[in-house]
N, C-alpha and C positions, 0 to 999 in steps of 0.2 A: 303535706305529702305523706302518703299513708307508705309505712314502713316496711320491704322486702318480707316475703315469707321467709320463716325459720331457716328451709332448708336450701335458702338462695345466699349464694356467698357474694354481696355489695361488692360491685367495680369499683377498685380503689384511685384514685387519678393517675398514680401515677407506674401502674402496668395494666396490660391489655389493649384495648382499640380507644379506650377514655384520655390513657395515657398521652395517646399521640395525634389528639384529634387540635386541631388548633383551628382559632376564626379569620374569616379571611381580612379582616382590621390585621392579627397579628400577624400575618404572613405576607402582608403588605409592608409590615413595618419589617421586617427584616431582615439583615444587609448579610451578602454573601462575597467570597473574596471571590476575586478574577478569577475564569478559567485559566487553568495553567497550558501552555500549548508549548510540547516539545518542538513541532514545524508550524509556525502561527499558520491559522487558518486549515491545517491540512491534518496534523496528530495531534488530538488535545489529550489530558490527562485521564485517564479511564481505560477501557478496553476497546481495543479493532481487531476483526477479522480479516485477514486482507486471504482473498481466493483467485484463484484463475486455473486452467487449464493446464495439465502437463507440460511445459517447456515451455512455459510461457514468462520464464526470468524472471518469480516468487524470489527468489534466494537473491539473487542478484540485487533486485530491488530493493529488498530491507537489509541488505546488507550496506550496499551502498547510502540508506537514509541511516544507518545506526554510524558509518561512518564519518560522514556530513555532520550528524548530532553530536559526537565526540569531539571533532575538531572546530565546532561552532562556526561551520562554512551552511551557505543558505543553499536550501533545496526547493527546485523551482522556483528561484527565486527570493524564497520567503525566511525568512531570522529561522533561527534551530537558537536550542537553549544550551549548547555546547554541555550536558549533565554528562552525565556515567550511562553507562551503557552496557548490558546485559544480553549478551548473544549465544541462544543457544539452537546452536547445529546440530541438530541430531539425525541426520543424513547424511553428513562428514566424518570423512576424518582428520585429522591432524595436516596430516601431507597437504587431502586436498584442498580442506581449509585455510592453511597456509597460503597456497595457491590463489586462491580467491580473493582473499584477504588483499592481496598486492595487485593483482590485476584489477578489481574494483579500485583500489584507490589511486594505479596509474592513471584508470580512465577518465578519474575526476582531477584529477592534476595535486593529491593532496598526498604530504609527504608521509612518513608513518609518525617522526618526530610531532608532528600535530594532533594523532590519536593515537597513538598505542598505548600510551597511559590510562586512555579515560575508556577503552575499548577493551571488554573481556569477553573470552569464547569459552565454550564447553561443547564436546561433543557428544556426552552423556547426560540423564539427568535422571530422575526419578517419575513415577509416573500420580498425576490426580491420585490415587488410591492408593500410593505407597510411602507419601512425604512429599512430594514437588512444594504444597503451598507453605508447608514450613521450612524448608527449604529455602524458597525465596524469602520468607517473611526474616527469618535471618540474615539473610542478605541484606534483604534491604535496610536493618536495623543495623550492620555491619558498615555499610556504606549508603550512607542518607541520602546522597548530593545525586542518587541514580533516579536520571529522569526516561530511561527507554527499558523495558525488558524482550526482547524477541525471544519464540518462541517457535521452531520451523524442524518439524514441523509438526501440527493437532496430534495427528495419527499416537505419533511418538510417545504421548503423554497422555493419551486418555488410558482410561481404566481397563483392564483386561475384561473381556466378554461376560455379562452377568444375564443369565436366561429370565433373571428374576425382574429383572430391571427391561422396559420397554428401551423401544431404541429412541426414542423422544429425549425419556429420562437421561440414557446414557450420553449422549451427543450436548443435552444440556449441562451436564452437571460441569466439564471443564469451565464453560464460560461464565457460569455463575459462580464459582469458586474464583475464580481467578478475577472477575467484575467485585463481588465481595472484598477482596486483598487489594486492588487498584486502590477503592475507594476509601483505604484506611491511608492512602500515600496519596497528598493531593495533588502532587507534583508527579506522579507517574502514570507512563504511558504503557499498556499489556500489549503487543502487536501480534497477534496467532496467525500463522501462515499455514493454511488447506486447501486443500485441492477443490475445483470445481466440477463438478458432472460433465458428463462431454455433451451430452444433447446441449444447441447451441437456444439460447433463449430472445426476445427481444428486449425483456429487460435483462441488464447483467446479472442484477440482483436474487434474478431467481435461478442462477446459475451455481447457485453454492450447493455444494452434495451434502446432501443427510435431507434430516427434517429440519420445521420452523425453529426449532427448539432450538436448533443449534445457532444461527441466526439469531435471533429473538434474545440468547443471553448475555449479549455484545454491547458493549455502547454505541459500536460505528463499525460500519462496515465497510471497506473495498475492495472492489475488483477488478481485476487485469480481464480487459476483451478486446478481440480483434473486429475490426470494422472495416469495410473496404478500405485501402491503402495506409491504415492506421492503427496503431496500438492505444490503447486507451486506459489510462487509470480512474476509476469512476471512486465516488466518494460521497458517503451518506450518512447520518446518526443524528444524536440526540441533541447534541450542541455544536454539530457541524453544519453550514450548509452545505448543500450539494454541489457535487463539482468532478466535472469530466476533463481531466489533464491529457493533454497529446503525450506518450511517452516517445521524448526521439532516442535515436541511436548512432554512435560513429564510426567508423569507418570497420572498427574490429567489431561491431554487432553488439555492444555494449552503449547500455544506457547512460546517457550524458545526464539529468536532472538539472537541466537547464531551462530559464523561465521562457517563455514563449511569447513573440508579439500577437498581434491580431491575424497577420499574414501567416504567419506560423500552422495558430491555429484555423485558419480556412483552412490550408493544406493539407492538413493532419486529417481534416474529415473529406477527402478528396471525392469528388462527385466522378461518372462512371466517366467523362468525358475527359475531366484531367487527369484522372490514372489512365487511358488510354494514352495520350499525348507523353506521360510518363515512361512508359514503359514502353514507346518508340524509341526513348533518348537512351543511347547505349552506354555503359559505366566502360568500355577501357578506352575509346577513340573516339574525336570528335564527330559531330554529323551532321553534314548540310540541311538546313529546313527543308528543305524536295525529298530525302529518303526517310525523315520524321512523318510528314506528311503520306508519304506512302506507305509506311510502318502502323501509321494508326485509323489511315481513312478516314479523315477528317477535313474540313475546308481550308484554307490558309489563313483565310484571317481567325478561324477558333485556334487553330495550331499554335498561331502568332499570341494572341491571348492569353490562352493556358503557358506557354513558354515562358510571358513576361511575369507570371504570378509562381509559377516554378522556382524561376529565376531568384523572384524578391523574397521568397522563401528560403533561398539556401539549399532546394534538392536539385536544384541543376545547376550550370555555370554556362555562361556564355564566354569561347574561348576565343572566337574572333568575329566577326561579320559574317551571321548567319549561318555560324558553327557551333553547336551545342553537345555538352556533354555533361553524365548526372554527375556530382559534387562529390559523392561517397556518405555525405552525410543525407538519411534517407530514415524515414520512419518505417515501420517493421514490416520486412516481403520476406523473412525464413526466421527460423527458433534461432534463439541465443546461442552463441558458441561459446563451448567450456574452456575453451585452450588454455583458460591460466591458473 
């Protein structure tokens, strides 16, 4: 092998693209530890963006999985890793945070005695360009055992306006920073909560405001979107499958994170013919199948159909012989109410 010219400085093995180049014999031989997954199947360890539209219960949602996670109760279903928890409000304050704080966990039925320890808030923080990732990264060297950090919300913590800087750049450089800091914690999950664009999309995914960039820096992405008769949590990344959650609600317009059967979810994506039959059946008094029927203009036996599938779903109740009335418990027809 004839020898580099003078003025060519030899790649040494072990910096530059030599450095890190490996054959696929050795990348077969391998072994890599388990994904950590704070809600198996649903938060794994890395970075999510989770987006949806104004009022469309962002805060509620991860506040209520960061409480679930803390007190090691399962969300939708699924194990939580009971770790430490890093909550930061930065669209609160104290009071109202207080507020929420207890209302989210009345509605889960979860006492404070079960997380208040393992559940920290702040409703300040430092911004990308001012200290946040060291900030955290003491944190998390401060307290090991923290497997969630929320983040709510983007706006809060990105860098103050740089002319210099594209809006690509700028929109990307949060989630690379912060996907960079996950991946030094194998055990932790980054959760950033952003607003969506209001133009409505048919994928959700393309419903997240900015550019690709901002998107693109993530590990995983979710979105809250409304679909006829139903709220939806959609769900996508790198070591995620995909997966579209009915999110229900009870009676005080608060999200239950409760697992869902099969009937559930048919309901949850309700066809034009059972939300019609729906929204015949009245929530305060009961109502004979003849004024249903005239309510939705439909035949008796679809009326009869749709009711029994209503029914076995849990959004209506049958209160006597051919007297129907909705249950209260009802997937999303108005925005979240703040009352607590």
């Amino acid at each position: 092998m004839s020898e580099p010219p003078d003025n060519v400085t030899p790649i040494r093995r072990d910096e530059g693209l030599a450095g890190n180049v490996r054959s696929a014999r050795d990348l077969l031989n391998m072994e890599f530890a388990e994904l950590h997954w704070n809600i198996d199947g649903i938060l794994p360890a890395g970075t999510m963006l989770l987006f949806g539209r104004p009022k469309k219960g962002k805060s509620f949602l991860t506040l209520m999985m960061a409480i679930s996670i803390a007190a090691k109760r399962p969300v939708f279903g699924k194990a939580t890793s009971g770790k430490r928890v890093l909550y930061l409000a930065l669209e609160d304050s104290l009071r109202r945070l207080k507020r929420r704080v207890r209302g989210c966990a009345d509605a889960l039925g979860i006492s404070p005695p079960e997380f208040a320890d393992g559940l920290h808030l702040a409703t300040t923080s430092k911004r990308i360009d001012t200290g946040l990732i060291q900030d955290l990264r003491d944190w998390l060297v401060a307290y090991e055992d923290t497997g969630l950090i929320v983040v709510d919300m983007l706006k809060k913590v990105s860098a103050a306006e740089d002319r210099r800087k594209s809006l690509y750049d700028q929109q990307a450089e949060v989630g690379h920073a912060l996907t960079k800091l996950s991946h030094d914690f194998p055990e932790l999950t980054i959760l950033v909560v952003h607003h969506s664009r209001k133009m409505q999309a048919d994928d959700p995914f393309d419903m997240v405001s900015g550019t690709t960039g901002l998107s693109g820096s993530y590990d995983s992405l979710a979105a809250i979107a409304d679909s006829p008769g139903a709220r939806v949590l959609h769900i996508t990344g790198r070591d995620v499958e995909s997966a579209a959650i009915p999110l229900m609600m009870n009676e005080r317009g608060m999200y239950t994170l409760q697992m869902l059967d099969l009937e559930d979810i048919a309901a949850a994506t309700m066809s034009d013919t059972r939300r019609a039959v729906f929204d015949a059946v009245a929530s305060t008094i009961p109502m004979e199948i003849g004024d249903i029927i005239k309510g939705c203009k439909l035949d008796r036996t679809v009326v009869d159909n749709q009711l029994t599938r209503l029914v076995r779903s849990g959004l209506v109740q049958r209160v006597s012989r051919g007297m129907y009335q909705r249950s209260g418990k009802r997937w999303f027809d108005e925005p979240i109410r703040d009352n607590y």
